[in-house]
py3Dmol code that shows the C-alpha trace and the ligand (Angstrom):
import py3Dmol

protein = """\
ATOM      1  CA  UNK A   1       0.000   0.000   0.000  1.00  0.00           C
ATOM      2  CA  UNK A   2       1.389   3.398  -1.294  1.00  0.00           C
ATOM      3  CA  UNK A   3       0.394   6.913   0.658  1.00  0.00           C
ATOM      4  CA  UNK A   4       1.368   9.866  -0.643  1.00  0.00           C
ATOM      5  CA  UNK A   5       1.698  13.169   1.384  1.00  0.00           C
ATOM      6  CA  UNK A   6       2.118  16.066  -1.134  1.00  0.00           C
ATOM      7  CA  UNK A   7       2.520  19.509  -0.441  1.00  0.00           C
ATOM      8  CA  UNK A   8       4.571  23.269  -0.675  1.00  0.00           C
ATOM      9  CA  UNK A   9       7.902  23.815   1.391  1.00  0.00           C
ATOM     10  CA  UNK A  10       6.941  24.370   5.219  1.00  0.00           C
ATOM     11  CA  UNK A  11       3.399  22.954   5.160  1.00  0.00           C
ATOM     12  CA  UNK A  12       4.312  20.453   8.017  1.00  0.00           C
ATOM     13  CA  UNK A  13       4.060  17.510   5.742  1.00  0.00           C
ATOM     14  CA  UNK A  14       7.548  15.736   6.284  1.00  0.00           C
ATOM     15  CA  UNK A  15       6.804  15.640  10.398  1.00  0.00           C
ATOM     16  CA  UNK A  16       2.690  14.348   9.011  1.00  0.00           C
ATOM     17  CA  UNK A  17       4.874  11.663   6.621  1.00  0.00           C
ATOM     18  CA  UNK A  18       7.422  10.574   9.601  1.00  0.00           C
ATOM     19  CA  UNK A  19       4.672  10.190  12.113  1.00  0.00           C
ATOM     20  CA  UNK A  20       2.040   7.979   9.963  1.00  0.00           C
ATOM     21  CA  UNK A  21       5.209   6.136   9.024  1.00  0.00           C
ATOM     22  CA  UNK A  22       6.174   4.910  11.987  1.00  0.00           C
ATOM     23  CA  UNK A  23       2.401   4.387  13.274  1.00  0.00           C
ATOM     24  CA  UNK A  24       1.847   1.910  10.924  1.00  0.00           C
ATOM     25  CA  UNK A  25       5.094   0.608  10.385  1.00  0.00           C
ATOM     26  CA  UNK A  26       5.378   1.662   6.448  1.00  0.00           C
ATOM     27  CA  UNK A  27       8.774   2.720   4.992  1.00  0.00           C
ATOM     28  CA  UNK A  28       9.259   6.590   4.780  1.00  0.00           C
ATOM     29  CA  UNK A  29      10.314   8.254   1.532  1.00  0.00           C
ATOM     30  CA  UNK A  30      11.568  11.748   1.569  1.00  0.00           C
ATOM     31  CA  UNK A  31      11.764  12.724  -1.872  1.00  0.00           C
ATOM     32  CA  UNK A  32      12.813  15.823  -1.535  1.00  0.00           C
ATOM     33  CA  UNK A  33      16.252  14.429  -0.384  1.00  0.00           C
ATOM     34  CA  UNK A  34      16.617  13.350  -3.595  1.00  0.00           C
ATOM     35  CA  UNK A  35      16.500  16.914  -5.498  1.00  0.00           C
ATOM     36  CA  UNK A  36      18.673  18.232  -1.696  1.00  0.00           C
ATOM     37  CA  UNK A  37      21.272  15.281  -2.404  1.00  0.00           C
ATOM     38  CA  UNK A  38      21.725  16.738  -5.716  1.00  0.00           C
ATOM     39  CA  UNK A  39      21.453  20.102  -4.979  1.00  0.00           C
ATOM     40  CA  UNK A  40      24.427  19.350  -2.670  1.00  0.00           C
ATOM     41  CA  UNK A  41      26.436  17.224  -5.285  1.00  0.00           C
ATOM     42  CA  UNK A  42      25.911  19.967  -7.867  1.00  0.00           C
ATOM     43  CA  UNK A  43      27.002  23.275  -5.259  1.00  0.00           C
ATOM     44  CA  UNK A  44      29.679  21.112  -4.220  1.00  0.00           C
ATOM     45  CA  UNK A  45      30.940  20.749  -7.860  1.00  0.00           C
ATOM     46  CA  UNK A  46      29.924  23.711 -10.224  1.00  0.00           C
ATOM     47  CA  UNK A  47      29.081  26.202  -7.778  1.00  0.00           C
ATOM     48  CA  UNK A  48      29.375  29.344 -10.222  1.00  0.00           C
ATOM     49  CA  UNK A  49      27.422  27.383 -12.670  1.00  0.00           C
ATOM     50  CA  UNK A  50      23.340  26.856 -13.929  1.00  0.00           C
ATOM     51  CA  UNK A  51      22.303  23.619 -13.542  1.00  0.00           C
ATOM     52  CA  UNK A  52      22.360  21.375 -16.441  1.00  0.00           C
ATOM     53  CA  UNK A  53      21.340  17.500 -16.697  1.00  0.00           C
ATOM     54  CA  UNK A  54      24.105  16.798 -19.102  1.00  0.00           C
ATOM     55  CA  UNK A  55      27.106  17.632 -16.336  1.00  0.00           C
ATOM     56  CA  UNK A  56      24.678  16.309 -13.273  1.00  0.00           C
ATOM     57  CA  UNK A  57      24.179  13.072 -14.626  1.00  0.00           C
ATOM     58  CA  UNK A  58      27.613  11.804 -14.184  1.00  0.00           C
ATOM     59  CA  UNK A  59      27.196  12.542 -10.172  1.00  0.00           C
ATOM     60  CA  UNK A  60      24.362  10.564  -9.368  1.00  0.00           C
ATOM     61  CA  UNK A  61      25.907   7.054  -9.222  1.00  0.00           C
ATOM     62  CA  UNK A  62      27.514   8.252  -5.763  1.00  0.00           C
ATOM     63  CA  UNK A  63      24.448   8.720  -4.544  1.00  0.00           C
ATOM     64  CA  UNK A  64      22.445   6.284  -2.075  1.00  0.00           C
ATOM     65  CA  UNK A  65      18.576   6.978  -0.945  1.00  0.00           C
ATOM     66  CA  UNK A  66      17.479   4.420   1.995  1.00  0.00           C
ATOM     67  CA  UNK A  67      13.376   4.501   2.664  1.00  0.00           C
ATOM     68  CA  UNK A  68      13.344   3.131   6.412  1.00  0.00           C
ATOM     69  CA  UNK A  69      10.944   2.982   8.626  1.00  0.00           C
ATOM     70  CA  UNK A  70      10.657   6.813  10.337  1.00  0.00           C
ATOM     71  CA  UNK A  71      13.204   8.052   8.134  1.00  0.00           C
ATOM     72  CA  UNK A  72      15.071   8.125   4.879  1.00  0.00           C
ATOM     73  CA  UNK A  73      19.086   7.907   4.903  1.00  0.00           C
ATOM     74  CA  UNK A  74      20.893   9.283   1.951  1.00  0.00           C
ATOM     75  CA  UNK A  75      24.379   8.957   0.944  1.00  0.00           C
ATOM     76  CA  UNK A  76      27.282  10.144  -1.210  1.00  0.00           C
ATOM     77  CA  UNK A  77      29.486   7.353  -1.886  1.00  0.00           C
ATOM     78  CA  UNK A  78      30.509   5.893   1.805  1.00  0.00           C
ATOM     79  CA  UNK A  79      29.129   9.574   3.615  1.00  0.00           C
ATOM     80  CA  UNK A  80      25.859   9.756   5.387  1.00  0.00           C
ATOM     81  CA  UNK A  81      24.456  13.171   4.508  1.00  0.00           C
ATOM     82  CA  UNK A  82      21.676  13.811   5.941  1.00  0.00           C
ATOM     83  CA  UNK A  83      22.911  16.848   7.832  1.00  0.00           C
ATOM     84  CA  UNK A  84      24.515  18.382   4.861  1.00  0.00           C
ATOM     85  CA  UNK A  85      21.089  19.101   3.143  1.00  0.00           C
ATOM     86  CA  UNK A  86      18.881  20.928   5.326  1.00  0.00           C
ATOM     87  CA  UNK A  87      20.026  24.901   4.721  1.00  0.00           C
ATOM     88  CA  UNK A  88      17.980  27.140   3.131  1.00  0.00           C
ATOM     89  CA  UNK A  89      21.077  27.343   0.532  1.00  0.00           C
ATOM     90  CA  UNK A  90      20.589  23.780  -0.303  1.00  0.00           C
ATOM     91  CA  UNK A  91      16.985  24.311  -0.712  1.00  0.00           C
ATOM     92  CA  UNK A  92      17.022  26.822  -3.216  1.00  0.00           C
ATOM     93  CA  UNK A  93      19.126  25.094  -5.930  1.00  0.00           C
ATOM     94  CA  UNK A  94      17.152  21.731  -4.814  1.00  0.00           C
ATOM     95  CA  UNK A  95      14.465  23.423  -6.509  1.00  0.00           C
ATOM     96  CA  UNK A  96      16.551  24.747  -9.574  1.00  0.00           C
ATOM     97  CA  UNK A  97      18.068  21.045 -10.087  1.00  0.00           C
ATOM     98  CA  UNK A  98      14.117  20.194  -9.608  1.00  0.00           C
ATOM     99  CA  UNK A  99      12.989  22.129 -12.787  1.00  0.00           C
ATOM    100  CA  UNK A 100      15.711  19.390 -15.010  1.00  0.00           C
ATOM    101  CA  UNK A 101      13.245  17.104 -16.491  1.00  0.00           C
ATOM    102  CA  UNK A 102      15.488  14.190 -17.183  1.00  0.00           C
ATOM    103  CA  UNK A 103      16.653  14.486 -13.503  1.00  0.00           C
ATOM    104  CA  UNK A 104      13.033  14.165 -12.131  1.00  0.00           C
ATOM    105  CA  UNK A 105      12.313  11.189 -14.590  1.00  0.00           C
ATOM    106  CA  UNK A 106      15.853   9.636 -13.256  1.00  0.00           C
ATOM    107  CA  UNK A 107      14.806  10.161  -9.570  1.00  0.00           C
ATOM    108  CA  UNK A 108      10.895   9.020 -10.386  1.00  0.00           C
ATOM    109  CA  UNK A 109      12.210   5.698 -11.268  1.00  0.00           C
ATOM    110  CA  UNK A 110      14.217   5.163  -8.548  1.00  0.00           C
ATOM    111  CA  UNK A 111      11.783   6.304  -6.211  1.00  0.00           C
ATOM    112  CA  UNK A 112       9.432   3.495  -7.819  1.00  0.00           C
ATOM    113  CA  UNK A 113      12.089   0.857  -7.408  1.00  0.00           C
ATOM    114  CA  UNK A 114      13.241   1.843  -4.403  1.00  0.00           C
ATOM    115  CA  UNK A 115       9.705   1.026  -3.048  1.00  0.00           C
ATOM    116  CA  UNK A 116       8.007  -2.213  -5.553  1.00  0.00           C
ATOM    117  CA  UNK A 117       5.926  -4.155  -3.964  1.00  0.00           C
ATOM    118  CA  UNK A 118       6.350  -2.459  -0.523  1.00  0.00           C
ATOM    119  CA  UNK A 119       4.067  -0.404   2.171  1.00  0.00           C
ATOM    120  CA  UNK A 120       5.110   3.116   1.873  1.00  0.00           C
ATOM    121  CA  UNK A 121       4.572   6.934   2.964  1.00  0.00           C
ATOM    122  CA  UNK A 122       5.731   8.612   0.310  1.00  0.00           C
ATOM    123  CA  UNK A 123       6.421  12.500   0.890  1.00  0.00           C
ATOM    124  CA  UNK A 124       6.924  14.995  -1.555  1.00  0.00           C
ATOM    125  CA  UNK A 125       5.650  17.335  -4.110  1.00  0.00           C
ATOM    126  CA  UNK A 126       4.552  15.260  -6.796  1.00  0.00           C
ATOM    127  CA  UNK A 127       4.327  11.790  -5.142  1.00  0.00           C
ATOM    128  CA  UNK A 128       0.506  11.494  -5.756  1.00  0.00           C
ATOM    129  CA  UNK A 129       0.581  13.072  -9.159  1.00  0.00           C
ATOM    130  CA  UNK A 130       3.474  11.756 -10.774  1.00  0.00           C
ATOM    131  CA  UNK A 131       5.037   9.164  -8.756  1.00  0.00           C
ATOM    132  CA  UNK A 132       2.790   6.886  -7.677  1.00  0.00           C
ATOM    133  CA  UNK A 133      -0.847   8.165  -8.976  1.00  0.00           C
ATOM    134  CA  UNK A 134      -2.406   5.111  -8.344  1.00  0.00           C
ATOM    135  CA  UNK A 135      -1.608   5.205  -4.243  1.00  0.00           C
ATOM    136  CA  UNK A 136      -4.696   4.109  -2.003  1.00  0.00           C
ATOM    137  CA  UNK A 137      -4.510   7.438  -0.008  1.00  0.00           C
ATOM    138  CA  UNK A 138      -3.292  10.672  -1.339  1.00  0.00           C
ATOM    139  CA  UNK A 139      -3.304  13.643   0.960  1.00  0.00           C
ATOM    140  CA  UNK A 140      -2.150  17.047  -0.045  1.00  0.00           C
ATOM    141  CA  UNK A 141      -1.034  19.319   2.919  1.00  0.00           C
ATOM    142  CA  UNK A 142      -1.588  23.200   3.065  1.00  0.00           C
ATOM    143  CA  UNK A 143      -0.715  26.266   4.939  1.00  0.00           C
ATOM    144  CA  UNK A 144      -0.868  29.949   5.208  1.00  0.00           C
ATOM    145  CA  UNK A 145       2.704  31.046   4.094  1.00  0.00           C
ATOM    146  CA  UNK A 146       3.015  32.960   7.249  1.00  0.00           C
ATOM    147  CA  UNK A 147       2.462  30.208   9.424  1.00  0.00           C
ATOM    148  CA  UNK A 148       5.160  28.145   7.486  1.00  0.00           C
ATOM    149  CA  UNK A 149       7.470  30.888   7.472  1.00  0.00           C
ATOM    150  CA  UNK A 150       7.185  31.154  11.828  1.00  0.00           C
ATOM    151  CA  UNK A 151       7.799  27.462  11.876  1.00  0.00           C
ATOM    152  CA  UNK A 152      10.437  27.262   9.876  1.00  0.00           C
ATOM    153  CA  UNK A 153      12.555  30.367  11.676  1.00  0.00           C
ATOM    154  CA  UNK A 154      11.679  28.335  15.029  1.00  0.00           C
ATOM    155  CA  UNK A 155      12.775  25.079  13.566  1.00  0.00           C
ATOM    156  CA  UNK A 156      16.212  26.933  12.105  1.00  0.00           C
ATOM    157  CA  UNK A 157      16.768  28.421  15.331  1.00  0.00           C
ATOM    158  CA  UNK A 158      16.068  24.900  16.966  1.00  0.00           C
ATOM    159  CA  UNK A 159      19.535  23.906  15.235  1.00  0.00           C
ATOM    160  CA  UNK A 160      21.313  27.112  16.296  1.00  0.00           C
ATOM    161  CA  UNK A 161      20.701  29.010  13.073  1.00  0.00           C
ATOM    162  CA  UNK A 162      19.941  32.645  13.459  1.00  0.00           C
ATOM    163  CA  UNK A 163      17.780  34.111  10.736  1.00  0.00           C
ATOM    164  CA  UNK A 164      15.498  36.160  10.289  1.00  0.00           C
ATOM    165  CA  UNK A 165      11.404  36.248   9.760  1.00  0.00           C
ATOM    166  CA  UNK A 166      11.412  38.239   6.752  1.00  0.00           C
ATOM    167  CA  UNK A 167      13.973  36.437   4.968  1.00  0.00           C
ATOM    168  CA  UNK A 168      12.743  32.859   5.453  1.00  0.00           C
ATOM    169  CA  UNK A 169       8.879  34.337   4.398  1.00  0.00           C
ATOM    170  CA  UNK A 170      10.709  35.645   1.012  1.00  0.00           C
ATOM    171  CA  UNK A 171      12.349  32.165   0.626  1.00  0.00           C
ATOM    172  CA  UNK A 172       8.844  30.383   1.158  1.00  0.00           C
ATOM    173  CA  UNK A 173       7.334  32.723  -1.329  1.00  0.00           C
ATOM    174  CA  UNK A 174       9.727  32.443  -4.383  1.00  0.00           C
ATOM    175  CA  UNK A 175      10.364  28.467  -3.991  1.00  0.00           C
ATOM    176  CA  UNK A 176       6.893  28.083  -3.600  1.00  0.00           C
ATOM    177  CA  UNK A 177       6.422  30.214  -7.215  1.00  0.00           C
ATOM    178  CA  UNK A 178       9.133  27.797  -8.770  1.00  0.00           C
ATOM    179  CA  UNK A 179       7.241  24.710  -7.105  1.00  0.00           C
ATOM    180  CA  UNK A 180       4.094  26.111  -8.892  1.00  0.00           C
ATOM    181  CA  UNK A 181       4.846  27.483 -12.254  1.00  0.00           C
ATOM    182  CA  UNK A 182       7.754  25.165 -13.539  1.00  0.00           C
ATOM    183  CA  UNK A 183       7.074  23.418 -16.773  1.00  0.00           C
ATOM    184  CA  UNK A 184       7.481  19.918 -15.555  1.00  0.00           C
ATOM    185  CA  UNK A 185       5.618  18.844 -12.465  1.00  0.00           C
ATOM    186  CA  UNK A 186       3.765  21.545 -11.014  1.00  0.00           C
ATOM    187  CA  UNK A 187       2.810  21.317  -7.444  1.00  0.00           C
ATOM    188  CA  UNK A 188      -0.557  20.946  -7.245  1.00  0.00           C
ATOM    189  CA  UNK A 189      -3.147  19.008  -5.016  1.00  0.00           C
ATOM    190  CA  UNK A 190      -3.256  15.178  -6.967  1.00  0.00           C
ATOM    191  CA  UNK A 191      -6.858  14.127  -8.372  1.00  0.00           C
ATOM    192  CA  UNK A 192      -8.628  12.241  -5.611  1.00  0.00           C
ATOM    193  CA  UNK A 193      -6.551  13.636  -2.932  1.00  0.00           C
ATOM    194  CA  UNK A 194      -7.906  14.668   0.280  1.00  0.00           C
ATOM    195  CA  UNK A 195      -6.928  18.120   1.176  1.00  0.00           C
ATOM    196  CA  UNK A 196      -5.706  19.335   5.001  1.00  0.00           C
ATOM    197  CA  UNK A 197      -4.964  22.710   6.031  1.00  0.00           C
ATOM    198  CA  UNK A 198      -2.308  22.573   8.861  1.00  0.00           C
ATOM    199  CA  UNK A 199      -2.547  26.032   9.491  1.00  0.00           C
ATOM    200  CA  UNK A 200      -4.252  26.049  13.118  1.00  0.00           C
ATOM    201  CA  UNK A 201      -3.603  21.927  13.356  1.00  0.00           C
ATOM    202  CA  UNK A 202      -1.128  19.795  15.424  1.00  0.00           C
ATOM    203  CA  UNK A 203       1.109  17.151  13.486  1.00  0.00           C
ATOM    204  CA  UNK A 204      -1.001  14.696  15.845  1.00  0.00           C
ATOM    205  CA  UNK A 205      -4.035  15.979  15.035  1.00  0.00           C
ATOM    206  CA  UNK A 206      -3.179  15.023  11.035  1.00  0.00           C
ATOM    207  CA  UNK A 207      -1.964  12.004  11.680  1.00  0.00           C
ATOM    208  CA  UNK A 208      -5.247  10.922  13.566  1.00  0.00           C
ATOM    209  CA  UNK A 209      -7.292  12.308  11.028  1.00  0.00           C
ATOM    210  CA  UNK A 210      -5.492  10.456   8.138  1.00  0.00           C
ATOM    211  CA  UNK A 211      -5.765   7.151  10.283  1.00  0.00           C
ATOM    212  CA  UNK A 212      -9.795   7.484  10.595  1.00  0.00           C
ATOM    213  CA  UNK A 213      -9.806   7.882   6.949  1.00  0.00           C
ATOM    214  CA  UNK A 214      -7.558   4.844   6.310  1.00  0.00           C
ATOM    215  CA  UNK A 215     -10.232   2.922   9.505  1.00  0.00           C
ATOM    216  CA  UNK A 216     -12.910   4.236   7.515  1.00  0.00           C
ATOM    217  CA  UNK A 217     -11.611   2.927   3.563  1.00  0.00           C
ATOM    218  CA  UNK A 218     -11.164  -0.487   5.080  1.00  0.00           C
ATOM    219  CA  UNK A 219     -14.599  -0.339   6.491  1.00  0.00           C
ATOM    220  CA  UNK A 220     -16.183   0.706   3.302  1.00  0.00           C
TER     221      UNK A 220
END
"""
ligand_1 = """\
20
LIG
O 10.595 19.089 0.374
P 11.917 19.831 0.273
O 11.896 21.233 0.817
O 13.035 19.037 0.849
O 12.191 19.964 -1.312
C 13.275 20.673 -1.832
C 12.991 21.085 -3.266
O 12.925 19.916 -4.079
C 11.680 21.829 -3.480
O 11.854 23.210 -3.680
C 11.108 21.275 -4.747
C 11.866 20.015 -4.994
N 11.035 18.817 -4.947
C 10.345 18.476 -6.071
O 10.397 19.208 -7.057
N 9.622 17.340 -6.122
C 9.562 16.530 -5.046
N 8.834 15.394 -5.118
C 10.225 16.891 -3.858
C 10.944 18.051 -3.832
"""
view = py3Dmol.view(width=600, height=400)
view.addModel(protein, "pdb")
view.setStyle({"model": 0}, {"cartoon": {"style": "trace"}})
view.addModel(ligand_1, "xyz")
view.setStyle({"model": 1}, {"stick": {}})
view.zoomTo()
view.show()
């Protein structure tokens, strides 16, 4: 069984994902960490340069994405990364590297293999529309850009990073733009999808309310 949690940057859905995970036991897939881990690769590389599939390609072979239960590991070569990937820096080109078509179709399949034949949350921004369309459950998380924006300052300054309000808002609103208006992909809610705004909502709250909808499927 395949549930997709779908969503824009800050909505709340990775902590949603992690939870309902480990509730039921599923594997977790971050997919996101896939477009960070080459984000990463790519800064780490060409720094002064535009993305292009062409000189990405050749990276990807070092990397390593691990769905477990609760979390998912990535790699470069023999490194654990996990750390590396979660500055605002790293987000930004994530969603430049994001807008490569052949580099979403590379990580799509992977993502599927990664996860055949297995029970899976799978978290992202396209999971339900493009990667696995045909999941049982397919929930599509929302929330007032301000709200995101105070979470994510507390959660940045949670890790000792000192920023400020304004700038993460601005950072919400333009990758949120990119998200919405690239060419390939667009984030959007997925067709059946049940839509929940986390603006006033706990993580727990969610989480309960997706697993009375999963009760209620298996009732029905
Ligand atoms: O969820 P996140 O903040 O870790 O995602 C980082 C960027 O990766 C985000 O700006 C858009 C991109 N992304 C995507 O295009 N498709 C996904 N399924 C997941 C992330």
């Amino acid at each position: 069984m395949k549930i997709t949690i779908d969503g824009p940057a800050g909505s709340g859905k990775s902590t949603v994902a992690r939870m309902l995970s480990e509730k039921l036991g599923f594997l977790y897939l971050e997919t996101g960490l896939g477009y960070r881990v080459c984000a990463y690769l790519w800064m780490k590389n060409f720094p002064n340069d535009e993305p292009s599939w062409e000189k990405l390609k050749p990276l990807l072979e070092k990397i390593k994405i691990e769905p477990l239960v609760g979390r998912t590991d990535v790699w470069v070569e023999h490194e654990k990364v996990n750390d590396l990937l979660t500055t605002e820096e790293v987000g930004r080109v994530a969603s430049q590297v994001a807008t490569l078509k052949e580099l979403r179709e590379y990580l799509n399949s992977l993502f599927r293999r990664l996860l055949e034949g297995k029970d899976a949350v799978v978290e992202g921004r396209d999971a339900g529309t493009v990667i696995f369309p045909e999941a049982e459950l397919k929930i599509f998380v929302t929330a007032d850009p301000k709200e995101r924006a105070r979470r994510r300052v507390e959660q940045l300054r949670a890790m000792g990073k000192d920023i400020s309000y304004e700038e993460v808002l601005k950072a919400i609103l333009d990758r949120d733009e990119r998200d919405k208006n690239r060419a390939v992909a667009p984030l959007r809610p997925p067709e059946g999808a049940i839509i929940i705004d986390n603006t006033s909502k706990t993580s727990q709250q969610i989480v309960e309310e997706i697993l009375s909808l999963l009760k209620e499927r298996e009732r029905s």
